[in-house]
C-alpha atoms as one frame of an Amber mdcrd trajectory, in Angstrom:
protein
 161.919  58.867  84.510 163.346  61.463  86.963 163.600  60.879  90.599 162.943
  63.827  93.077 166.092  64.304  95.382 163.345  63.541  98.609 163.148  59.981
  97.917 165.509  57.891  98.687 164.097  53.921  97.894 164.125  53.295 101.787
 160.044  54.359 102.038 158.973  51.563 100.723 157.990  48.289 102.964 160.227
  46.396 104.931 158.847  43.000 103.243 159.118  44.591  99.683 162.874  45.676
 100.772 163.575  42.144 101.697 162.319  40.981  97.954 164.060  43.572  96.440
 167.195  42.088  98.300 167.301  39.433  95.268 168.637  42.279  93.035 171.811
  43.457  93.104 172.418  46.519  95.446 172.294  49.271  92.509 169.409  47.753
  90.570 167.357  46.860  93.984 168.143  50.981  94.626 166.727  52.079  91.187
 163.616  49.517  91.372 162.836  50.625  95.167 162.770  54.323  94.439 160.698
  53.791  91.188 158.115  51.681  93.553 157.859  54.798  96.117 157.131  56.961
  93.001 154.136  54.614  91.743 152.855  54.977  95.661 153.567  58.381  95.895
 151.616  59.191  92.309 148.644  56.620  92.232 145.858  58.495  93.613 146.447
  61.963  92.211 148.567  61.010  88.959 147.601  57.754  87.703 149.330  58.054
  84.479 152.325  58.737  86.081 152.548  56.230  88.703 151.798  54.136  85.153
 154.858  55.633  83.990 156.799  54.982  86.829 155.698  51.024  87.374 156.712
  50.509  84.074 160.048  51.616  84.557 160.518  48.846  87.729 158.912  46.158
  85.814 161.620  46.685  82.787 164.637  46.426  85.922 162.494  43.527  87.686
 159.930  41.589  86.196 160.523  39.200  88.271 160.132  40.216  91.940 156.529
  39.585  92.997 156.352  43.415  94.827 156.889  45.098  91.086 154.424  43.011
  89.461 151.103  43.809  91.996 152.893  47.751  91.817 152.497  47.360  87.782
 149.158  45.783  88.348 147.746  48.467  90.711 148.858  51.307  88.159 146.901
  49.831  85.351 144.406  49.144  87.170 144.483  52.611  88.181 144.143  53.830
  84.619 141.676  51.171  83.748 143.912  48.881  82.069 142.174  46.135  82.985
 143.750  43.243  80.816 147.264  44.626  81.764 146.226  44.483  85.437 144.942
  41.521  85.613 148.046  39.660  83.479 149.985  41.491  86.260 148.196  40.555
  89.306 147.854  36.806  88.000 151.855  36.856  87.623 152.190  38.519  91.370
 149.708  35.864  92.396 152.123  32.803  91.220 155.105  34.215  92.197 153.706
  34.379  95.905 150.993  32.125  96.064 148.790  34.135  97.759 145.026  35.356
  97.098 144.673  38.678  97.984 144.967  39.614  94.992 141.543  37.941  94.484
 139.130  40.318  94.587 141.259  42.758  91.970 141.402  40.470  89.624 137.503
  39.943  89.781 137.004  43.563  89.906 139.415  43.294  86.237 136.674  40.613
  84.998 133.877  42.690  85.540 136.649  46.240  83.648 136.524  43.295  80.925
 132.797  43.023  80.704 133.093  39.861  82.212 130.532  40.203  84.836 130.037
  36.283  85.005 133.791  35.985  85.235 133.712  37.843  88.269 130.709  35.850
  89.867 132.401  32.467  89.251 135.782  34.205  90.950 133.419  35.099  93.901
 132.586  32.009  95.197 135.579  30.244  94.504 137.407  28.458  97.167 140.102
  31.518  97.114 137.726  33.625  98.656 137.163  31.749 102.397 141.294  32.503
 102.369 141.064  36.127 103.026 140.765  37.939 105.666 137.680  40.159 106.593
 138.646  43.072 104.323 139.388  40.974 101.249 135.735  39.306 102.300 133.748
  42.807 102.158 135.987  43.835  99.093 134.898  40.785  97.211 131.196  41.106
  98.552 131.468  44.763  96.359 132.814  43.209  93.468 129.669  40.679  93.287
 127.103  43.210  93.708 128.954  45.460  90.917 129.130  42.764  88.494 124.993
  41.771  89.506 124.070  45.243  88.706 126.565  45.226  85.355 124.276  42.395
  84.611 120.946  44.050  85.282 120.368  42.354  88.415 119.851  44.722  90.941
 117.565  43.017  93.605 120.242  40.582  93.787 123.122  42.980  94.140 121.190
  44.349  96.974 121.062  41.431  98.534 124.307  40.422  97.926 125.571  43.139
  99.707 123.448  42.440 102.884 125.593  40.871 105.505 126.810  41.031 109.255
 129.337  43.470 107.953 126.606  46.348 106.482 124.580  45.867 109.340 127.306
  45.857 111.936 127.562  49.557 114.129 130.995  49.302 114.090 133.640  51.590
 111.959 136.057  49.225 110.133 137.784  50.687 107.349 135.862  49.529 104.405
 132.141  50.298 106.337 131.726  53.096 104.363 132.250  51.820 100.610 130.170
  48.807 101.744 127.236  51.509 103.165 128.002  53.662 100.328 127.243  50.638
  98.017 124.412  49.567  99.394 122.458  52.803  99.214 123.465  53.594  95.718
 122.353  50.048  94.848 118.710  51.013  96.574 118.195  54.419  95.022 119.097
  52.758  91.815 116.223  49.669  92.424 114.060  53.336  93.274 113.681  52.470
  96.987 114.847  56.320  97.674 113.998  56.444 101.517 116.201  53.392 102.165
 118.732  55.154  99.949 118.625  57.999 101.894 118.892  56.046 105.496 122.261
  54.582 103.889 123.742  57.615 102.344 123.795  59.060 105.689 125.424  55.953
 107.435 127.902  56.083 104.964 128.596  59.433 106.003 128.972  59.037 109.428
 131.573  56.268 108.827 133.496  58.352 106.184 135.943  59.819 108.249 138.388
  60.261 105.347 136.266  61.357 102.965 136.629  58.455 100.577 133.306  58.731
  99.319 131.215  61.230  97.779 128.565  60.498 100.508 127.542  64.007 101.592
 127.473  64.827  98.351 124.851  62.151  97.116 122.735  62.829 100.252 122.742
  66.687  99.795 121.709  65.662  96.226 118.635  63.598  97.457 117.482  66.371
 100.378 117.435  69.141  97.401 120.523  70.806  98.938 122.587  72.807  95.877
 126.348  73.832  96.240 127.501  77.116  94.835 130.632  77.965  94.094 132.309
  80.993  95.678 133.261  82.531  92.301 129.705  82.626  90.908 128.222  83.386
  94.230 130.346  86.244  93.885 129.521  87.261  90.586 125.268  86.793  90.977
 125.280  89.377  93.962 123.516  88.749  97.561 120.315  86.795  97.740 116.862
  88.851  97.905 117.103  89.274 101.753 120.952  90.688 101.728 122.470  87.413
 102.946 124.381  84.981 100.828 122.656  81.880  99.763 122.200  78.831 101.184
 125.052  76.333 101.774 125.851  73.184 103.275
């Protein structure tokens, strides 16, 4: 797959340039510029960060850095069995479990929601650190609700970390959770307290958290082009936005 002239292999991580240092210099060149395209491409191109991981995992199957980059492009486009086969081969290469809640999150893409409950209080889980802690707390209340359970995803996702006032960079997924489990359980007040703490701890706008609590206050977005085309409101002014 072509390679814009910009990137050059050396973006990628020094500890995934010291794997790649396994490979012979040409080869380790080719594999690290076809990692920085599966970073570059993951969010807004899925498919062809897909493209691109599958490229490095034909050149190096067997570096531990190519196999969680494969993993995280399936993954990506809901490839669930291919991510998971990917992250379990990343995980015995390196031995290491933070890869853990992922490959929960793959049970549960599987409609394996038990799967994913077992995986969450497995030993594995008391290895990782705080973020891999909240990220596997999510996965357990998302496979709860997958299995109906929604009193107990709710309380699943009640800990120190939801109720803490500081910003840590997974507060507002874990808020955001919380209050969409709560609207769905009907308790729409609590929802609505939630939504907006998600909010104020969505600095990068990684959830849709103004939007939902726009939605439960009544608020409607126009767009431009149709505000446009219906003419002013009654009183002369434009209509009502957020």
């Amino acid at each position: 797959m072509p390679i814009p002239e910009d990137v050059t292999g050396d973006e990628i991580d020094k500890d995934v340039r010291q794997e790649l240092q396994s490979l012979p210099k040409t080869l380790a060149e080719d594999v690290a510029k076809n990692l920085v395209m599966v970073a570059r491409l993951i969010d807004d191109d899925p498919e062809g960060a897909y493209g691109y991981s599958r490229v490095a995992l034909r050149l190096a199957s067997r570096v531990a850095a190519v196999r969680e980059a494969a993993g995280f492009a399936a993954y990506a486009n809901q490839k669930y069995a291919e991510a998971l086969a990917e992250f379990r081969a990343a995980r015995r290469m390196t031995g290491g479990v933070e890869l853990w809640p992922l490959m929960a999150d793959c049970e549960r893409g599987l409609g394996r929601p038990e799967k994913a409950l077992d995986m969450a209080g497995a030993p594995e889980v008391h290895k990782l650190d705080k973020a891999g802690q909240v990220e596997m707390r999510l996965v357990a209340a998302g496979a709860r609700r997958d299995m109906g359970q929604l009193d107990a995803a709710i309380v699943t996702l009640q800990s120190p970390e939801l109720a803490s006032n500081a910003v840590q960079p997974w507060t507002a997924r874990l808020r955001y959770a919380y209050a969409d489990a709560l609207l769905a359980a009907g308790r729409r007040g609590e929802a609505r307290e939630w939504f907006a703490k998600a909010v104020e701890a969505d600095r990068d706008g990684s959830t849709d958290a103004s939007d939902r609590l726009a939605e439960l206050d009544g608020v409607e977005f126009m767009d431009a082009l149709d505000e446009e085309r219906d003419g002013p409101s009654e009183d002369g002014g434009a209509a009502d936005r957020d």
